[in-house]
N, C-alpha and C positions, 0 to 999 in steps of 0.2 A: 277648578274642579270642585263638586259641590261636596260635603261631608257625606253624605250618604253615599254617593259614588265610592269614593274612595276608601270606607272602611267595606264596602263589599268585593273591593278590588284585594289578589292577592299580592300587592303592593304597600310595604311601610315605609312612614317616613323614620327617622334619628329617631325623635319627639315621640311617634305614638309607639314606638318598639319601645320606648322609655318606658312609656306608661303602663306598658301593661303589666297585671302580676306576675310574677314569678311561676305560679300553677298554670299561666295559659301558654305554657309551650310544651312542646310534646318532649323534650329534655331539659327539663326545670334548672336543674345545676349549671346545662350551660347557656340554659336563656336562649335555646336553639330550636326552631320548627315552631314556629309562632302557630296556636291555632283555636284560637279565639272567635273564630266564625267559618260559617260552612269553606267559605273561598278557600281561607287558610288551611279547614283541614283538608282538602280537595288536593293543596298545594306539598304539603306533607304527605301525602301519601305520591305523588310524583316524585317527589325530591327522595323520600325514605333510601333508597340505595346510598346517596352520598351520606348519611350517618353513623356515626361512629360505631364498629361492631359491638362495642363492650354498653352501648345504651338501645341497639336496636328492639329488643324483648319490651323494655320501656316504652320508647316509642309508639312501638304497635300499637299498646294494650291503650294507651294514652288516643290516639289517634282512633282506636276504635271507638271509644270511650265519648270524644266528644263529636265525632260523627254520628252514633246513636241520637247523640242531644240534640243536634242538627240536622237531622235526617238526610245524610249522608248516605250512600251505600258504597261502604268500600268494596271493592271486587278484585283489590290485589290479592293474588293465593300468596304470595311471599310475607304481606304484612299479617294477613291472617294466620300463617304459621309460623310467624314471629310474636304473635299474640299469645300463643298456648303456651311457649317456651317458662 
């Protein structure tokens, strides 16, 4: 699988979840909801329900955040109303 494939896929390996900062996950502390490119924030906002109640408001605003940058358009009403919080 060629590299470009694969960092556009929402698929990591061990290796590149290693790599990334620490800022490119949508709950930095626990290095959870990787989302360092459009796929990933795409994939983050699917996943948002399974995240921890006590970091969702984070999340959101986080996932909003770099969806903006990536021209993303989230359309969940539940992450957007976990945004304002």
């Amino acid at each position: 699988m060629s590299e470009v494939h694969r960092m556009s896929s929402d698929k990591l390996t061990t290796s590149e979840r290693k790599e990334l900062d620490t800022s490119e996950f949508g709950i930095p502390e626990l290095r959870e909801f990787p989302i360092h490119d459009a796929a990933h924030v795409r994939a983050a906002e699917a996943y948002f329900r399974y995240a921890p109640e006590e970091y969702k408001a984070q999340l959101a605003r986080n996932i909003l955040a770099k969806a903006h940058l990536f021209g993303v358009n989230v359309k969940s009403p539940v992450i957007l109303e976990w945004a304002e919080k």
